[in-house]
C-alpha positions as CSV (number, residue, x, y, z in Angstrom):
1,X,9.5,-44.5,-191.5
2,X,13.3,-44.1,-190.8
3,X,13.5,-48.1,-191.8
4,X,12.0,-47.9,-195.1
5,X,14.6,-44.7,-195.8
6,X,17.2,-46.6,-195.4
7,X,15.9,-49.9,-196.8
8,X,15.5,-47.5,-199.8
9,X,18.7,-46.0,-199.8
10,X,20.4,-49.1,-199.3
11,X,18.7,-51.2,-202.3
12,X,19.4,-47.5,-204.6
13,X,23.1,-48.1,-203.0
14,X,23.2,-52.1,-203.8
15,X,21.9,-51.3,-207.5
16,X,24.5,-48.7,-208.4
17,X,26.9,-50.9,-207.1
18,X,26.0,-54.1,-209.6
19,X,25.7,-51.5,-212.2
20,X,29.3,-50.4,-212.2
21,X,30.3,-54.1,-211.9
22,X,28.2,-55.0,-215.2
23,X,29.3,-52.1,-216.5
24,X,32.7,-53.4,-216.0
25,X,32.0,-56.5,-217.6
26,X,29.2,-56.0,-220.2
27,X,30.8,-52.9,-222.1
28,X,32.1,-53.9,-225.4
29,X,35.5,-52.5,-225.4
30,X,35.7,-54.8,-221.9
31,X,33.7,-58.0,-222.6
32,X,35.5,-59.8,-220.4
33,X,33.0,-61.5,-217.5
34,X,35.9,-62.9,-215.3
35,X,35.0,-59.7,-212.8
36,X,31.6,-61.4,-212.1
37,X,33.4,-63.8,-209.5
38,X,33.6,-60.7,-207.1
39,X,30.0,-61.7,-206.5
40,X,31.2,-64.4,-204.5
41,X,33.0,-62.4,-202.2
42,X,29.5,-60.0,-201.8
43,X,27.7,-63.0,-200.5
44,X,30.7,-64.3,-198.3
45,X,31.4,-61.2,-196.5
46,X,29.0,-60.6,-194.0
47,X,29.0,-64.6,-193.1
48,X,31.4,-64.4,-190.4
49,X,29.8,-61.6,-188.7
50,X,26.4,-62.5,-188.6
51,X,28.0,-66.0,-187.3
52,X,29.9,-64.7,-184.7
53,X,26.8,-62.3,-183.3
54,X,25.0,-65.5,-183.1
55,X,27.3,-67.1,-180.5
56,X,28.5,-64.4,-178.7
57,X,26.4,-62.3,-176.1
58,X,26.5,-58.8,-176.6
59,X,26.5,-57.6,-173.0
60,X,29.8,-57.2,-172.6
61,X,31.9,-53.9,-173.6
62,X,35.1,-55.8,-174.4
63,X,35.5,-57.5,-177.4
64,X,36.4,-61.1,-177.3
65,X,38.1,-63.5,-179.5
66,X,35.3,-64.7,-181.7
67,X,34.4,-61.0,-182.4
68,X,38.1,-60.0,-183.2
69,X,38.0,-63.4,-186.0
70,X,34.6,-62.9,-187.8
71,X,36.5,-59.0,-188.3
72,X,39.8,-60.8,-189.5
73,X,37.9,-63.3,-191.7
74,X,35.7,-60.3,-193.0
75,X,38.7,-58.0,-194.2
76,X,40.2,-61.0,-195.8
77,X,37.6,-61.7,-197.5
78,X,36.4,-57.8,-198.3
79,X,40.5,-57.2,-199.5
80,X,40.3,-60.0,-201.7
81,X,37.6,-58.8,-203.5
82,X,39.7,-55.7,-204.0
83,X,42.8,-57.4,-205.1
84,X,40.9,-60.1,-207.7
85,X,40.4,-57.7,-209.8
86,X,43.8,-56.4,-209.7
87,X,45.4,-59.7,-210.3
88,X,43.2,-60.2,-213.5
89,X,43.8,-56.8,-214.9
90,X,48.2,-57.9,-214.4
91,X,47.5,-61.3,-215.6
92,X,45.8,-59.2,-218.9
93,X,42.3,-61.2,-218.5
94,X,40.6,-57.9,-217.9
95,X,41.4,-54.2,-218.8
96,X,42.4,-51.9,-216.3
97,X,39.2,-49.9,-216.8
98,X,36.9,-52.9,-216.7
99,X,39.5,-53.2,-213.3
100,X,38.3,-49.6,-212.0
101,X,34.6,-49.9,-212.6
102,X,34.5,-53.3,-210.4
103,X,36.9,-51.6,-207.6
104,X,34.3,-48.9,-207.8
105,X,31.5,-51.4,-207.8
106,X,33.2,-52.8,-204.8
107,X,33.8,-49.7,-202.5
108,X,30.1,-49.0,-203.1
109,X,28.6,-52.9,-202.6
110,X,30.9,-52.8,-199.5
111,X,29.3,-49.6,-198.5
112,X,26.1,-50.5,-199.0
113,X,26.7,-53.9,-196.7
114,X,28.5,-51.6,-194.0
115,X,25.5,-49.8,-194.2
116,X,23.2,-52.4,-193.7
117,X,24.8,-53.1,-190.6
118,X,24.9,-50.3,-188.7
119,X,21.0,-49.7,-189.8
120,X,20.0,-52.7,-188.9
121,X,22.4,-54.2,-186.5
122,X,21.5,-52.7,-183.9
123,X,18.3,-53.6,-182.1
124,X,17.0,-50.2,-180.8
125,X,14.4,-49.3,-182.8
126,X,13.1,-51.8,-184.9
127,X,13.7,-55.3,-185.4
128,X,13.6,-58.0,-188.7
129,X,9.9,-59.1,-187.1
130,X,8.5,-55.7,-188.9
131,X,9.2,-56.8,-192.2
């Protein structure tokens, strides 16, 4: 039952998330959709990881080097999608409010995907075969 909690909480979390980003696109004093290629980074961010826990064996305490570049890649990518939207709002494509609705979009997408990894990471409990 503790699976479908968070599953819950984490689709609630994913939804406020994409509604602060529309927000910050979709308004009319914004109406700007250049924030919309944030999206990109949502979907590229948790590549790495999931990439590197395929190929590395997690019996070992120490990290290695594969772990320690699927983290580098994965802050690249997650301060990226912070600093887009600062670029564009300099570069006057965007306002800087449309700039703080996506940022907050973006602490609470990446939030939401941190979230889903230390849920379901982690193969205590329950595993992807249940749903």
């Amino acid at each position: 039952m503790a699976g479908i909690k968070a599953l819950i909480s984490l689709s609630f979390g994913g939804a406020v998330g994409l509604m602060f980003l529309m927000l910050g696109c979709a308004l009319p004093i914004y109406n700007q959709y250049w924030p919309l290629f944030v999206l990109f980074f949502y979907i590229l961010s948790p590549i790495p990881y999931c990439i590197a826990r395929r190929l590395v064996d997690d019996t070992d305490a120490m990290s290695n080097a594969c772990k320690e570049l699927a983290i580098f890649l994965t802050t690249g990518i997650v301060v990226s999608a912070f600093g887009l939207p600062i670029v564009f709002a300099r570069a006057h494509l965007i306002e800087w409010g449309a700039c703080a609705l996506v940022l907050t979009g973006n602490t609470v997408i990446f939030a939401t995907i941190l979230g889903f990894f230390l849920v379901f990471g982690s193969n205590d409990d329950f595993s992807w075969q249940q749903w």
